[in-house]
C-alpha positions as a Markdown table, in Angstrom:
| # | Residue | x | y | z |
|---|---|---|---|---|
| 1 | Unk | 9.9 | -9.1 | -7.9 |
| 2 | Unk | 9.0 | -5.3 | -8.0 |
| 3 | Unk | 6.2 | -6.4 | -5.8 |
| 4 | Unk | 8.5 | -7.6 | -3.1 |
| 5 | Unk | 10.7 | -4.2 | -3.8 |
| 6 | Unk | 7.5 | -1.8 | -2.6 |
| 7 | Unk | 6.9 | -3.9 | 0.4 |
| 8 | Unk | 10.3 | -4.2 | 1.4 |
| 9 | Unk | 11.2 | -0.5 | 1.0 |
| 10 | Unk | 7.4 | 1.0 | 2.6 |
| 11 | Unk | 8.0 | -1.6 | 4.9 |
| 12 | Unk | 11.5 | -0.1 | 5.7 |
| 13 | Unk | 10.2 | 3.4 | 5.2 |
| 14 | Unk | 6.8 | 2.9 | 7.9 |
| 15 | Unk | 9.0 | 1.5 | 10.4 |
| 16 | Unk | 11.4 | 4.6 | 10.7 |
| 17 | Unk | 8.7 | 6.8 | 10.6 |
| 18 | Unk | 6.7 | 5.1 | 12.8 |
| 19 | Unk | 9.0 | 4.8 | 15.0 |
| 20 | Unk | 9.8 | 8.6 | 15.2 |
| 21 | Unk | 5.8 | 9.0 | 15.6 |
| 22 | Unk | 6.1 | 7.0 | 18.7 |
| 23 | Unk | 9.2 | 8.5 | 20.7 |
| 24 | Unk | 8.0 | 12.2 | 19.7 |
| 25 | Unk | 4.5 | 11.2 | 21.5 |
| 26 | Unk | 6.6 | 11.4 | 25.1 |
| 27 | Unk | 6.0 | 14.7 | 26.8 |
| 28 | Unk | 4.6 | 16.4 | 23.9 |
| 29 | Unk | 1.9 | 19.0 | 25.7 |
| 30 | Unk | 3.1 | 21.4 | 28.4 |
| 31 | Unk | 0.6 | 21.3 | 31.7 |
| 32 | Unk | 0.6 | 24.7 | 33.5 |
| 33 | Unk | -0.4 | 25.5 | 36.9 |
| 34 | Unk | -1.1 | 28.6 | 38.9 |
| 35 | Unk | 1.1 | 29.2 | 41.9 |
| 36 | Unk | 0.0 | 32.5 | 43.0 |
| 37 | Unk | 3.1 | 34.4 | 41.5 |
| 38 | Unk | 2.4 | 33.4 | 38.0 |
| 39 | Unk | 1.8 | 30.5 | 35.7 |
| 40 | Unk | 4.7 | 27.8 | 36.5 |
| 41 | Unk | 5.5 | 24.2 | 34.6 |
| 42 | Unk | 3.6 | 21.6 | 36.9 |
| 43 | Unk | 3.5 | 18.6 | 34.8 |
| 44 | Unk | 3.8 | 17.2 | 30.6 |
| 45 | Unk | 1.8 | 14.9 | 29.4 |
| 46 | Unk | 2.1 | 13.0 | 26.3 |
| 47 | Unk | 0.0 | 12.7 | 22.8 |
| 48 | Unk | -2.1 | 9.1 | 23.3 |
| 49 | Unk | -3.1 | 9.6 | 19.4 |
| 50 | Unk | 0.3 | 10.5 | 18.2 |
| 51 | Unk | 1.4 | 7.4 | 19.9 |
| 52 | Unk | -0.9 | 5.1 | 18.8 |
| 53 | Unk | -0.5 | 5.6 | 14.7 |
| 54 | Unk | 3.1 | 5.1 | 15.6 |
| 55 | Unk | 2.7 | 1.9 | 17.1 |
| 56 | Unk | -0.1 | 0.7 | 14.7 |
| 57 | Unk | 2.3 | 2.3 | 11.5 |
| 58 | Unk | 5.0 | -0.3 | 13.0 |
| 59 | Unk | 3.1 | -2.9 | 13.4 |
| 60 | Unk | 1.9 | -2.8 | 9.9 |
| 61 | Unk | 5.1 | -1.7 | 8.3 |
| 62 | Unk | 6.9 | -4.6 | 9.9 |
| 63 | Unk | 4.0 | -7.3 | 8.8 |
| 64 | Unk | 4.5 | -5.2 | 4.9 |
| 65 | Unk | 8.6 | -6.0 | 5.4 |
| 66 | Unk | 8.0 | -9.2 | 6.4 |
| 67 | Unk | 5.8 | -10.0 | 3.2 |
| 68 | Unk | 8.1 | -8.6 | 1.1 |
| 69 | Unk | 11.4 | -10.3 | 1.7 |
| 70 | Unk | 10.1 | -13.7 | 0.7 |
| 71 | Unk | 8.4 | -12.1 | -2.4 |
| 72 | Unk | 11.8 | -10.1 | -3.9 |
| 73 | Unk | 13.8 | -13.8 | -3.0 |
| 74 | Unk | 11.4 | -15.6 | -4.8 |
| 75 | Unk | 10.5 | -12.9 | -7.9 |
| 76 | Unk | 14.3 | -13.0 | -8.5 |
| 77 | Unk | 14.8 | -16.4 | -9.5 |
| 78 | Unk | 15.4 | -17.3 | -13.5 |
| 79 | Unk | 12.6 | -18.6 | -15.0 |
| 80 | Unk | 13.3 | -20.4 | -18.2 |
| 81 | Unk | 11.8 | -19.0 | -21.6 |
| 82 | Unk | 10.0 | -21.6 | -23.1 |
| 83 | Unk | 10.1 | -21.1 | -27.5 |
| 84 | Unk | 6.6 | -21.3 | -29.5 |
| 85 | Unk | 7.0 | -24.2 | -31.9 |
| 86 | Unk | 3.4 | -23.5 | -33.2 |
| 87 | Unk | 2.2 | -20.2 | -34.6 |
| 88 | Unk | 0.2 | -18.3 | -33.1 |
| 89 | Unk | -3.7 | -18.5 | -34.0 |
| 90 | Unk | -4.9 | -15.9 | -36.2 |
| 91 | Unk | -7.6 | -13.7 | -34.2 |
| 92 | Unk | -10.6 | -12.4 | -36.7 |
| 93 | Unk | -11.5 | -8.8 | -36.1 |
| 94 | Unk | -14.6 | -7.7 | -34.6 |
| 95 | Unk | -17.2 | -6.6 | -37.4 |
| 96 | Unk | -20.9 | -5.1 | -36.3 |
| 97 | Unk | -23.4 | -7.0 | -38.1 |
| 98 | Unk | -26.6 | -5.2 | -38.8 |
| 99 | Unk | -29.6 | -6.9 | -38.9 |
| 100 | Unk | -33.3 | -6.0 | -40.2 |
| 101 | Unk | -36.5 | -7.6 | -40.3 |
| 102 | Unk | -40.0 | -6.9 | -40.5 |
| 103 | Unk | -40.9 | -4.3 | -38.0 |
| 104 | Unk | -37.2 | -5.1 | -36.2 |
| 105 | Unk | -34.0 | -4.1 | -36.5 |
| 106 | Unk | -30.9 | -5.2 | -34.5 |
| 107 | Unk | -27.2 | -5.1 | -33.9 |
| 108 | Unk | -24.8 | -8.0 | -33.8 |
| 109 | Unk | -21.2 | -7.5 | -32.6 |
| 110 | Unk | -18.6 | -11.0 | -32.3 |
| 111 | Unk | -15.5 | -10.7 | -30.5 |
């Protein structure tokens, strides 16, 4: 469920930003040209980079939304608690065993 959560909020989260990314792209860099008197505003053109991480941030915040809805809807649902009628096993500890021979020596360790 907290899985579903994340995706749904970055999703939500990527797609506004994203989406700001893209529409601040348009016209971003001022094109001057010289007309004799002085430098005068000919043309803008817009930031190709800026607009693509915008596009590609919406396109993968909207696949990370779509992922998440179903994984919140199912991660919500009750499961049942199921009670131990048997103990649990007891687990041994985990003891070095050292071992030595003639002209060897070695280390045993069971988990």
């Amino acid at each position: 469920m907290v899985g579903g959560i994340l995706l749904t909020t970055g999703g939500a989260v990527g797609l506004i930003v994203g989406s700001a990314l893209l529409t601040s792209a348009n016209n971003r860099y001022d094109v001057y040209c010289d007309t004799g008197t002085g430098p005068a505003l000919c043309t803008k053109k817009n930031d190709t980079a800026r607009a693509t991480a915008g596009g590609v941030m919406m396109v993968v915040s909207g696949i990370s939304l779509a992922a998440g809805i179903p994984l919140w809807i199912v991660g919500a649902k009750m499961v049942p608690v199921k009670k131990e009628t048997e103990p649990a096993p007891t687990t041994t500890s985990a003891r070095p065993a050292v071992l030595v021979g003639a002209g060897t020596a070695a280390l045993r360790w069971r988990f």
